[in-house]
N, C-alpha and C positions, 0 to 999 in steps of 0.2 A: 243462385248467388245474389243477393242485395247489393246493391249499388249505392256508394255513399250518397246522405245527403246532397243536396244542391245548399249553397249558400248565398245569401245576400250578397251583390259585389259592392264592395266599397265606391265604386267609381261609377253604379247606377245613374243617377241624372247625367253625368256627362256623358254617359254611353248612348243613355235616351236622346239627349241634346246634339246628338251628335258629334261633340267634342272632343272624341279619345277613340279608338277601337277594340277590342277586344274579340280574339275568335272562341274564346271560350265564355262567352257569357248570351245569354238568351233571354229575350224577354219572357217576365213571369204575370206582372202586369203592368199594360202601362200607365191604367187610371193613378195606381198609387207610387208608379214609378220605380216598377221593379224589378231589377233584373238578376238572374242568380248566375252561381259560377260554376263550372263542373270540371274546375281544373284540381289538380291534385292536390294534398293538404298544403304541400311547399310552397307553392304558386301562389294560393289563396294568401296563405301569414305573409307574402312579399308586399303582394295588393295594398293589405292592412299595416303594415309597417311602412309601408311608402305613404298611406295618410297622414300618420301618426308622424313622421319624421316630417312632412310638412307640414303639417296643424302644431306643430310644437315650434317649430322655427321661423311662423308667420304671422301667430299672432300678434305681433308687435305695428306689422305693417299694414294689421283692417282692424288697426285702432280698438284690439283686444286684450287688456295688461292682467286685465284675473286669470286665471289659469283653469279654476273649476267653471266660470263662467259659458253658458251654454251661446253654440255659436249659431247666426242666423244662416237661411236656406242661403242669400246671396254671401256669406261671409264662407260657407262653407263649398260653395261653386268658386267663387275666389280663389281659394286655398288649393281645390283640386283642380280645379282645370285649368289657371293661370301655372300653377304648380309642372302640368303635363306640360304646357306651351312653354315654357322656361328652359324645363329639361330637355326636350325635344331640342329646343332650339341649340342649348347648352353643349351639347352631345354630336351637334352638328348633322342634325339631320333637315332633309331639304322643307323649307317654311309653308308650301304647297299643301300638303300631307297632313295627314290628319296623326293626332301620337297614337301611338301602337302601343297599350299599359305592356303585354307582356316583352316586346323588343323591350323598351325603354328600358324596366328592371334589367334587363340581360347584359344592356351596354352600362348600365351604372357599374353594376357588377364587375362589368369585364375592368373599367375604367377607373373606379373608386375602389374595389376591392366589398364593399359591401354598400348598403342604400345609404346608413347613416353616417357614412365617410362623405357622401354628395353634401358639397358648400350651398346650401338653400341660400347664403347669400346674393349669388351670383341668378337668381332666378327670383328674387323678391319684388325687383320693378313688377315683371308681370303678371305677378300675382296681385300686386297693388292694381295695377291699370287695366288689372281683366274685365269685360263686360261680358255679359251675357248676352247683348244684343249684336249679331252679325252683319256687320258690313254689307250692304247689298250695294254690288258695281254694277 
């Protein structure tokens, strides 16, 4: 019996960076940063639509007003893992913690009824004020 493909995950650098979790993704490689996903078709288009609903609803706040406009490596860690940190926090889960991609879709779900019901308003700040660079205490 074949086994589906593995796909690219949407959320690779931040899974590499350590900024999100995922138990269904594995590194594939790390030189070019890649990690794939061996979750079911359904899982995967969630991943991809949780981009998509936040790449469409933030370019305004990393100073992106073209649409077709290609986005940069930090405008696009921005997006997604300011994106994670927002919902995460949004969603009311404890600030400690790292975001969990597939909990997070679950409780949007459970809470919003669907992803693109989630007010990306309300998570904009930290998608603006995201760095890439980690606090070290």
């Amino acid at each position: 019996m074949n086994e589906a493909p593995e796909k690219l995950c949407p959320f690779s650098k931040p899974l590499i960076g350590q900024w999100c979790q995922c138990d269904h993704a594995r590194l594939a490689d790390r030189c070019s940063g890649k990690m794939v996903c061996s979750q079911e078709k359904l899982l995967m288009s969630s991943c991809e639509e949780l981009v998509e609903h936040l790449t469409l609803n933030s370019r305004f706040t990393i100073n992106v007003t073209e649409t077709n406009s290609e986005l940069t490596h930090a405008q696009l860690m921005k997006i997604r893992c300011g994106g994670l940190q927002g919902i995460h926090r949004e969603l009311g889960f404890e600030e400690q913690t790292i975001p969990d991609v597939p909990v997070l879709i679950m409780s949007m779900r459970q809470q919003y009824t669907d992803i693109n019901s989630f007010p990306c308003q309300l998570i904009l700040r930290d998608i603006k004020d995201f760095s890439h660079r980690k606090n070290k205490c």
